[in-house]
PDB file of N, CA, C and O in Angstrom:
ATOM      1  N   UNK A   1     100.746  80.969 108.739  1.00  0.00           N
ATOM      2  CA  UNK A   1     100.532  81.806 107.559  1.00  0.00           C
ATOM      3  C   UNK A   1      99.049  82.101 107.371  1.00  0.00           C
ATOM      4  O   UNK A   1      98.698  83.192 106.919  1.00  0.00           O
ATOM      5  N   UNK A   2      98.193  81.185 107.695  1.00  0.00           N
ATOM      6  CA  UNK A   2      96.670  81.295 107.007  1.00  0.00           C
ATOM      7  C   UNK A   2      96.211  82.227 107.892  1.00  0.00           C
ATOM      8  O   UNK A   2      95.477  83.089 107.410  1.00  0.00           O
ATOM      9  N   UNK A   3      96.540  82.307 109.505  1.00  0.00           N
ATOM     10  CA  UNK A   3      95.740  83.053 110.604  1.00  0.00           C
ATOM     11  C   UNK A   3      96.756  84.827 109.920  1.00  0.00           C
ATOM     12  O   UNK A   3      96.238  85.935 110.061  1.00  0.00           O
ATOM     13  N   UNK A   4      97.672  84.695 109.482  1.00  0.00           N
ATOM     14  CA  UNK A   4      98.649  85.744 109.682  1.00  0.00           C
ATOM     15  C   UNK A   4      97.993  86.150 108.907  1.00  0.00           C
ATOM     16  O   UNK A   4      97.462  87.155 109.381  1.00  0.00           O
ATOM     17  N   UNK A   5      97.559  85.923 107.593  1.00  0.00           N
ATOM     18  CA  UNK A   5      96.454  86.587 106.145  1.00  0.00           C
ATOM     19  C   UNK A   5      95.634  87.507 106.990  1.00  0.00           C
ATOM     20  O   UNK A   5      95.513  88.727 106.880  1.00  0.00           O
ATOM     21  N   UNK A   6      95.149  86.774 107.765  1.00  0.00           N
ATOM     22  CA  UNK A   6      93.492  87.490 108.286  1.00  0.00           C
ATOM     23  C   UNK A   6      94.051  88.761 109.301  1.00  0.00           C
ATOM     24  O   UNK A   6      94.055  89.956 109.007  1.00  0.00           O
ATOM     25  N   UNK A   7      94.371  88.337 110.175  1.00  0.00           N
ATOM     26  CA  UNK A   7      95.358  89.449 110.869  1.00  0.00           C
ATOM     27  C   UNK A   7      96.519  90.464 110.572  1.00  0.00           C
ATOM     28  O   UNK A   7      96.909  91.376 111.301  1.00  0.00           O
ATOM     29  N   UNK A   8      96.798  90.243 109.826  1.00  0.00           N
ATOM     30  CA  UNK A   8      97.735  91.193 108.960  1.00  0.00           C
ATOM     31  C   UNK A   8      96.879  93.002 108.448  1.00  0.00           C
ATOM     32  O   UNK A   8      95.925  93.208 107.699  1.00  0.00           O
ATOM     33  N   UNK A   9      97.590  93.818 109.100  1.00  0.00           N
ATOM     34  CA  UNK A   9      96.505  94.566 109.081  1.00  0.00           C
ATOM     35  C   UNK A   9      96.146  95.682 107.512  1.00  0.00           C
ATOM     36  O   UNK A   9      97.135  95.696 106.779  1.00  0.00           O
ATOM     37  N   UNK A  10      95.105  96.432 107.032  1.00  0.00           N
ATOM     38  CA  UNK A  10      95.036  96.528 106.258  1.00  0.00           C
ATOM     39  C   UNK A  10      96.020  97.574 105.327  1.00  0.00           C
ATOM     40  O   UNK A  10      96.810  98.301 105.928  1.00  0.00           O
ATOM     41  N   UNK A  11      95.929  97.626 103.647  1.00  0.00           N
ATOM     42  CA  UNK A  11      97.226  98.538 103.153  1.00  0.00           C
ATOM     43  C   UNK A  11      98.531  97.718 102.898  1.00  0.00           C
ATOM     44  O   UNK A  11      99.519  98.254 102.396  1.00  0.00           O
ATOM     45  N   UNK A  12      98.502  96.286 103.289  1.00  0.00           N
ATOM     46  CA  UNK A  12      99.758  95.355 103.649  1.00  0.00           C
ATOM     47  C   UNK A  12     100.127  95.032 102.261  1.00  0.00           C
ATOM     48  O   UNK A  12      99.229  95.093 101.421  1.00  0.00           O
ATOM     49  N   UNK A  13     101.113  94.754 101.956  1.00  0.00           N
ATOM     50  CA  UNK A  13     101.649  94.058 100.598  1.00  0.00           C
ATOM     51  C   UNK A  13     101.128  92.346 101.223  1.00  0.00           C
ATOM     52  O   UNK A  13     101.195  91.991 102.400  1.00  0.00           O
ATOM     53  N   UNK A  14     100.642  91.534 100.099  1.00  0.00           N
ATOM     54  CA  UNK A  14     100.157  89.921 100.424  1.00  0.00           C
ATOM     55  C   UNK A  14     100.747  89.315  99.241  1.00  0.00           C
ATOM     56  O   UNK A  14     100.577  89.959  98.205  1.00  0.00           O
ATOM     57  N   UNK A  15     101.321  88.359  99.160  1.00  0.00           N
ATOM     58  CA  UNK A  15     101.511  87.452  98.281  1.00  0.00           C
ATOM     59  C   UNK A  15     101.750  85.763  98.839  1.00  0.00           C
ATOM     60  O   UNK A  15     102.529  85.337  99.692  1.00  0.00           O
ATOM     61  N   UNK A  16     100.822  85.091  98.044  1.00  0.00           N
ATOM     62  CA  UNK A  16     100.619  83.884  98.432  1.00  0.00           C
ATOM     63  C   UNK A  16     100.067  83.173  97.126  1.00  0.00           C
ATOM     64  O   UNK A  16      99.851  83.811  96.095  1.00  0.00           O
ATOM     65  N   UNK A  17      99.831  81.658  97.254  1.00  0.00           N
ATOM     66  CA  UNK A  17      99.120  80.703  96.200  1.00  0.00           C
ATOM     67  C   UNK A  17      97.724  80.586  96.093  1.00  0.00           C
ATOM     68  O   UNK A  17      97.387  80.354  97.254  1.00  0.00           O
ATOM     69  N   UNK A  18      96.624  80.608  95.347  1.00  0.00           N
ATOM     70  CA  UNK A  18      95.950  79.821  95.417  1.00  0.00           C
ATOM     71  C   UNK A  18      95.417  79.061  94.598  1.00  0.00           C
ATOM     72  O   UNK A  18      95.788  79.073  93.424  1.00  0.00           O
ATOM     73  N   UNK A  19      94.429  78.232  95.036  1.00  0.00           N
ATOM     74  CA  UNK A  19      93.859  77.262  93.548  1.00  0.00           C
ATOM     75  C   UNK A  19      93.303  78.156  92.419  1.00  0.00           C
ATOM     76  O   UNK A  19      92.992  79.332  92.606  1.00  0.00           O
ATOM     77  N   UNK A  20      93.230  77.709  91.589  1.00  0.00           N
ATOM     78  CA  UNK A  20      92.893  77.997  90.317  1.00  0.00           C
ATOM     79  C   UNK A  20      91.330  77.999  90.730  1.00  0.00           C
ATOM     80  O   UNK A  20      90.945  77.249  91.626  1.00  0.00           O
ATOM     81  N   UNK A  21      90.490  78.815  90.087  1.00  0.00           N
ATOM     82  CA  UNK A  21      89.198  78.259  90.226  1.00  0.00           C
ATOM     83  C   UNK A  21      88.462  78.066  91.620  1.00  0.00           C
ATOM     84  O   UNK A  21      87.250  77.849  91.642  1.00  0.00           O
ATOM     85  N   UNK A  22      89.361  78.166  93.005  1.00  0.00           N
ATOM     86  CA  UNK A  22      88.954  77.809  94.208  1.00  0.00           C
ATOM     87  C   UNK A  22      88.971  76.401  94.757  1.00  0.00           C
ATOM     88  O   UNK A  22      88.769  76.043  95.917  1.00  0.00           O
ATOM     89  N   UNK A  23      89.274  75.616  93.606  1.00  0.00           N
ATOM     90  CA  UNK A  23      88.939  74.018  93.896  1.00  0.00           C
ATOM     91  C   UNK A  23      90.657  73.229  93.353  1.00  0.00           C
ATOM     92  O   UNK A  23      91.408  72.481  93.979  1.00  0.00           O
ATOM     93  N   UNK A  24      90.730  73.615  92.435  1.00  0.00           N
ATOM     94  CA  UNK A  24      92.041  72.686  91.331  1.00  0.00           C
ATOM     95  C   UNK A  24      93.199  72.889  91.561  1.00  0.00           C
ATOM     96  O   UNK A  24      93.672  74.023  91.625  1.00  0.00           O
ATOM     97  N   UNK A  25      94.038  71.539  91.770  1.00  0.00           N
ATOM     98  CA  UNK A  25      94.783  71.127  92.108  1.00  0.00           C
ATOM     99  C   UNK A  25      96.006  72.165  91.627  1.00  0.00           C
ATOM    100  O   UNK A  25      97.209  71.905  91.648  1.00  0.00           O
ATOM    101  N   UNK A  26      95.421  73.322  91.218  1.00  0.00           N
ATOM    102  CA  UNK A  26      96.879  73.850  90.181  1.00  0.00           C
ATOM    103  C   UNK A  26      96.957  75.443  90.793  1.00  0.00           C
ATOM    104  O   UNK A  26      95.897  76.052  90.651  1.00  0.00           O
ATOM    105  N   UNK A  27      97.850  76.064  91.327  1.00  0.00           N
ATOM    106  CA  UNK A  27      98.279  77.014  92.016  1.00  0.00           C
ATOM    107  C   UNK A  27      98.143  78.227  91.467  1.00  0.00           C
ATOM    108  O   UNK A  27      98.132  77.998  90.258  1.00  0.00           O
ATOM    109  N   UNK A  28      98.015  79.587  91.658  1.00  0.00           N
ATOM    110  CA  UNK A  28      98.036  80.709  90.945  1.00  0.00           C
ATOM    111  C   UNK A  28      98.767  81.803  92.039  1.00  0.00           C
ATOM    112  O   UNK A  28      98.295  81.919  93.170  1.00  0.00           O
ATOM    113  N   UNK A  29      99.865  82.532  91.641  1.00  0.00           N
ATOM    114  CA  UNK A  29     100.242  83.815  92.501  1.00  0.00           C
ATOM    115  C   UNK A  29      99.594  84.825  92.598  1.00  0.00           C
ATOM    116  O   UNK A  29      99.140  85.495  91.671  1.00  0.00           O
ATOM    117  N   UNK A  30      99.496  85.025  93.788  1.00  0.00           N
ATOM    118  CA  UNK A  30      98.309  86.098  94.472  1.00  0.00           C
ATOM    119  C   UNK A  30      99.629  87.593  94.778  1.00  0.00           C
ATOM    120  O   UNK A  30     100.337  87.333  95.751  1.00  0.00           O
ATOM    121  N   UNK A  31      99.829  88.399  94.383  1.00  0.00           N
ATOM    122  CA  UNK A  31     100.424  89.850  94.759  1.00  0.00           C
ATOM    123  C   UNK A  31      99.790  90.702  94.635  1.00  0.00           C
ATOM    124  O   UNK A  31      99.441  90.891  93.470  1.00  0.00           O
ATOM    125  N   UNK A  32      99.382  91.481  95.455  1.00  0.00           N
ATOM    126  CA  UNK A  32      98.597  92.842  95.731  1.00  0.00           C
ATOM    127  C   UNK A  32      98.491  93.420  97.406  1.00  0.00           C
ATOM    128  O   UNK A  32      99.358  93.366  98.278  1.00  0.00           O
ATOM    129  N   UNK A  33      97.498  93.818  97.455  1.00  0.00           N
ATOM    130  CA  UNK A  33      97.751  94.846  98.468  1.00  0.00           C
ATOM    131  C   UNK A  33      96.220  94.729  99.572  1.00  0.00           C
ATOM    132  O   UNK A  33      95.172  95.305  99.283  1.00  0.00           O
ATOM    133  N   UNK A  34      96.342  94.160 100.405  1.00  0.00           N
ATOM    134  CA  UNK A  34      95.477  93.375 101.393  1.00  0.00           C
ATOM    135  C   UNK A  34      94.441  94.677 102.003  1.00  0.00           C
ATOM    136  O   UNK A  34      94.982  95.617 102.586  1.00  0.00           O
ATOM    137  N   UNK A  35      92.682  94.645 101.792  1.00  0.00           N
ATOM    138  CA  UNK A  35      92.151  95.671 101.683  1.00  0.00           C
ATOM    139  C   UNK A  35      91.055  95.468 103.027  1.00  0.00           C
ATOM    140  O   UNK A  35      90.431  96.343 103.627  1.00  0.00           O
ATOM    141  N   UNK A  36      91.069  94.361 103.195  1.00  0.00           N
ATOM    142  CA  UNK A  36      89.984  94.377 104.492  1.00  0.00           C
ATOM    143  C   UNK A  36      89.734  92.401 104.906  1.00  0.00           C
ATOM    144  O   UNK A  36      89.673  91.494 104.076  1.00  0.00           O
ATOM    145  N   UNK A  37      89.659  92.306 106.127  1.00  0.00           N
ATOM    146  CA  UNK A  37      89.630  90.803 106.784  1.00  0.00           C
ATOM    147  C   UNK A  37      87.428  91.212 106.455  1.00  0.00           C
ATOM    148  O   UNK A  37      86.617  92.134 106.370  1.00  0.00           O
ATOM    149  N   UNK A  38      87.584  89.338 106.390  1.00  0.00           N
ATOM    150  CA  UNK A  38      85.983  89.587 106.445  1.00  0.00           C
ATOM    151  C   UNK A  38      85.666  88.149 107.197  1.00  0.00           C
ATOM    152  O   UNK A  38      86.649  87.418 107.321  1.00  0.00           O
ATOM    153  N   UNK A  39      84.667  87.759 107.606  1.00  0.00           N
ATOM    154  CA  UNK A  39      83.782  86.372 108.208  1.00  0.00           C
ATOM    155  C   UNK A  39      82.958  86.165 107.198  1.00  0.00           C
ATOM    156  O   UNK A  39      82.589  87.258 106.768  1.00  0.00           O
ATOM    157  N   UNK A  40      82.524  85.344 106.653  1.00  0.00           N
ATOM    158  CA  UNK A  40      81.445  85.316 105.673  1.00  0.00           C
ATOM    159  C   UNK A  40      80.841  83.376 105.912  1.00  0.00           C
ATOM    160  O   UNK A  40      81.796  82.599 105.868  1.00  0.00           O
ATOM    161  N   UNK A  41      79.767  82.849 106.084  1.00  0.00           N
ATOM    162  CA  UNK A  41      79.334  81.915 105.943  1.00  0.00           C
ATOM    163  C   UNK A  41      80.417  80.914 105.877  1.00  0.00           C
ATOM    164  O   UNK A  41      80.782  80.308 106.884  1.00  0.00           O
ATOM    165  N   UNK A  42      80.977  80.714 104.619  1.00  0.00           N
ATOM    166  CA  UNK A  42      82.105  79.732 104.452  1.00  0.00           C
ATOM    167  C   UNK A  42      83.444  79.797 105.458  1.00  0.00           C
ATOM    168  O   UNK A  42      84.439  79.086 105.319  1.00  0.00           O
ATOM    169  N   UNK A  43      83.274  80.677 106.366  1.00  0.00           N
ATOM    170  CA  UNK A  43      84.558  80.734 106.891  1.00  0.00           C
ATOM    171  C   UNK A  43      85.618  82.210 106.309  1.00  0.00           C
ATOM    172  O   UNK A  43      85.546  82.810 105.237  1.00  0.00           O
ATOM    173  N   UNK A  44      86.564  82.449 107.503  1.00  0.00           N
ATOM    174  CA  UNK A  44      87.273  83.822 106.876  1.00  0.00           C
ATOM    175  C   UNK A  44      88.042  83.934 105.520  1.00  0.00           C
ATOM    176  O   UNK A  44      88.413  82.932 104.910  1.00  0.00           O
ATOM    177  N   UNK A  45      88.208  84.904 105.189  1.00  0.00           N
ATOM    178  CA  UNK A  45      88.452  85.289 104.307  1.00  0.00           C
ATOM    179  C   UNK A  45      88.933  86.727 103.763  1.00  0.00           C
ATOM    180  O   UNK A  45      88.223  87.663 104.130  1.00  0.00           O
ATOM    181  N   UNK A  46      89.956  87.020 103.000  1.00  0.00           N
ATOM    182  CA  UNK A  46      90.615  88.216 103.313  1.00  0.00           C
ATOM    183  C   UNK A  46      89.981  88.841 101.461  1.00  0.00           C
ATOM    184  O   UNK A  46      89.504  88.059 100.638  1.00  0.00           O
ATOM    185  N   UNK A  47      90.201  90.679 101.161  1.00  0.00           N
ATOM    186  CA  UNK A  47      89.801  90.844 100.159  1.00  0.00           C
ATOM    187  C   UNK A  47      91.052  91.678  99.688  1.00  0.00           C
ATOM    188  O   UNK A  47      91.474  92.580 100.413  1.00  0.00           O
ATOM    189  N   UNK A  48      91.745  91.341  98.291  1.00  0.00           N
ATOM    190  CA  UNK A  48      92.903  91.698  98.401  1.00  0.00           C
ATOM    191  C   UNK A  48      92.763  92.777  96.653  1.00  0.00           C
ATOM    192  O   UNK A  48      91.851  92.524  95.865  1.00  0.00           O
ATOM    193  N   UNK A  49      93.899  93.987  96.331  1.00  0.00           N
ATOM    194  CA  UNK A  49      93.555  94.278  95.836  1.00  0.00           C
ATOM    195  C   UNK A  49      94.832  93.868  94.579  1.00  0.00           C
ATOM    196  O   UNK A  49      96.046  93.961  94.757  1.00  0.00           O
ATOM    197  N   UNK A  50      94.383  93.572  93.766  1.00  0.00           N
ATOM    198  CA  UNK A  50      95.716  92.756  92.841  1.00  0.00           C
ATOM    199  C   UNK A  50      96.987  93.842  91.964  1.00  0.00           C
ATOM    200  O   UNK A  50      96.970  95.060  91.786  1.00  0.00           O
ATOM    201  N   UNK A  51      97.747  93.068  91.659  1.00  0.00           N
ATOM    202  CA  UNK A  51      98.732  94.590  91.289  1.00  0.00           C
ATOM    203  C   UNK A  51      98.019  95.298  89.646  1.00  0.00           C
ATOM    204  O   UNK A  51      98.501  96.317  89.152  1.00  0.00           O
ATOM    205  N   UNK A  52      97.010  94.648  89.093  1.00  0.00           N
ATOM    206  CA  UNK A  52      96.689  94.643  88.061  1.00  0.00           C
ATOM    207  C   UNK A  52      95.423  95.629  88.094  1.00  0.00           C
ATOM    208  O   UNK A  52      94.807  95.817  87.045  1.00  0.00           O
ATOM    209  N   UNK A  53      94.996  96.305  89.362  1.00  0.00           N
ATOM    210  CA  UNK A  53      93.788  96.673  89.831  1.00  0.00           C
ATOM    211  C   UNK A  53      92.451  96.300  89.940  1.00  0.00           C
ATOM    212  O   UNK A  53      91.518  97.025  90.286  1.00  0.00           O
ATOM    213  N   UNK A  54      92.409  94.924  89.569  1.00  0.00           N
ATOM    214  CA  UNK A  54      91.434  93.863  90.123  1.00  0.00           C
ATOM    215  C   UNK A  54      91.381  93.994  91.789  1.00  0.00           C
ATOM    216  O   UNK A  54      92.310  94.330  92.524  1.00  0.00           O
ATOM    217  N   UNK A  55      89.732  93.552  92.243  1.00  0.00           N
ATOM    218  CA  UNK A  55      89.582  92.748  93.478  1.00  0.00           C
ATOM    219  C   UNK A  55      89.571  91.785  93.461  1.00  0.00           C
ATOM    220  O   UNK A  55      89.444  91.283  92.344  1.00  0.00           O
ATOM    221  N   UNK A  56      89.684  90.924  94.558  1.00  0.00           N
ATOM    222  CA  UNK A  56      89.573  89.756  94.539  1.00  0.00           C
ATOM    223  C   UNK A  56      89.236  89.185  95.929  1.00  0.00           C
ATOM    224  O   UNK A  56      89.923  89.578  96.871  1.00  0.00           O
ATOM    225  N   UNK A  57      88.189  88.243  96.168  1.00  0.00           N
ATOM    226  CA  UNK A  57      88.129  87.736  98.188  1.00  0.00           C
ATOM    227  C   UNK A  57      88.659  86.307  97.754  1.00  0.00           C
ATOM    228  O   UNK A  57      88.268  85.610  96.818  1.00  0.00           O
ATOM    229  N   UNK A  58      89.562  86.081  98.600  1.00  0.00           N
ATOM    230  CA  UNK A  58      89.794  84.777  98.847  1.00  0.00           C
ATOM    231  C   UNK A  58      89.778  84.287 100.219  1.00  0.00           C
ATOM    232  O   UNK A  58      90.224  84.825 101.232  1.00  0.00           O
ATOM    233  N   UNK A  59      89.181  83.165 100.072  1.00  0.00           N
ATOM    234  CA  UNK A  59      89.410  82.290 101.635  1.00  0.00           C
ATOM    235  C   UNK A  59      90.281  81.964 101.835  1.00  0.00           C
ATOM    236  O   UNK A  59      91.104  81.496 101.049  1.00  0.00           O
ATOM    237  N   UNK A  60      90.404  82.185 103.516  1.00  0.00           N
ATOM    238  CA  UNK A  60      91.910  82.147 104.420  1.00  0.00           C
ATOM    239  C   UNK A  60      92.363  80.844 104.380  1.00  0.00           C
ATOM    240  O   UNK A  60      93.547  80.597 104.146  1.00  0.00           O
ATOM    241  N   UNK A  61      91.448  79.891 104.607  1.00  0.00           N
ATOM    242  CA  UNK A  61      91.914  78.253 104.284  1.00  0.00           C
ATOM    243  C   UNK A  61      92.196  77.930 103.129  1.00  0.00           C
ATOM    244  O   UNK A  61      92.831  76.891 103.310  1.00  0.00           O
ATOM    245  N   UNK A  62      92.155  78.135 101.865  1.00  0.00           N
ATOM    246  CA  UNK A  62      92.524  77.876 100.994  1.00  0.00           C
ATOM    247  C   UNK A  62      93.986  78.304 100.532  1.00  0.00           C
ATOM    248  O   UNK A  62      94.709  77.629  99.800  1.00  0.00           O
ATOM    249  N   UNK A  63      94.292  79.528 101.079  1.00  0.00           N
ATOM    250  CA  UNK A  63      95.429  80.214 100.920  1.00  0.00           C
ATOM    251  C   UNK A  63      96.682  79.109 101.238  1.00  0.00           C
ATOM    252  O   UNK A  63      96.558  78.245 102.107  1.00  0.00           O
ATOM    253  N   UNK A  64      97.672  79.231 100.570  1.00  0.00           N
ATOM    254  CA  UNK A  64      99.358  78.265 100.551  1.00  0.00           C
ATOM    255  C   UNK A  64     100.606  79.135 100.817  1.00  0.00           C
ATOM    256  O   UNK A  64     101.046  79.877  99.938  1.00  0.00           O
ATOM    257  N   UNK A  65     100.887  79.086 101.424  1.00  0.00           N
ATOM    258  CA  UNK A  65     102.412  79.764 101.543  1.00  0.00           C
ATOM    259  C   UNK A  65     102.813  79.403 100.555  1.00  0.00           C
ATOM    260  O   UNK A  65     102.621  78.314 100.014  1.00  0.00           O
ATOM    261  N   UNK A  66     103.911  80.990  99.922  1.00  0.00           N
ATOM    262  CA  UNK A  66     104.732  81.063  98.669  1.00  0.00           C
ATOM    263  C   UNK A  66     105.853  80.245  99.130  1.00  0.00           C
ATOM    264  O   UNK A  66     106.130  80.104 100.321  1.00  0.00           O
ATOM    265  N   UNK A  67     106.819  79.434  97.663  1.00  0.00           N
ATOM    266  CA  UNK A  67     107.744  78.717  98.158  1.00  0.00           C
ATOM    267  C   UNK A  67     108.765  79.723  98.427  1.00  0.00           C
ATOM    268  O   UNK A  67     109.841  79.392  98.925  1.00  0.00           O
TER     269      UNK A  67
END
């Protein structure tokens, strides 16, 4: 799932978990619409666009498969 984020190509529907905050133990649903793969210092990371019309980058390692 985490490599499939990054590779998944762009325009894609994405939905997945992530932490709250980037760090906390407590999950948040990610749905929107996957806008570009990036490399950045910390490691990859995808930039997704939310159904709410927010951006948002999240890192690929952090990302959880939906149950």
């Amino acid at each position: 799932m985490l490599n499939d984020l990054y590779h998944k190509r762009n325009e894609r529907k994405v939905s997945f978990l992530y932490p709250k905050n980037g760090s906390r133990n407590i999950l948040r649903q990610v749905d929107g619409v996957k806008v570009r793969s990036f490399t950045g210092p910390s490691g990859r990371g995808i930039t997704v666009r939310e159904n709410d019309g927010k951006f948002a980058s999240f890192s690929v390692a952090k990302c959880v498969a939906s149950l």
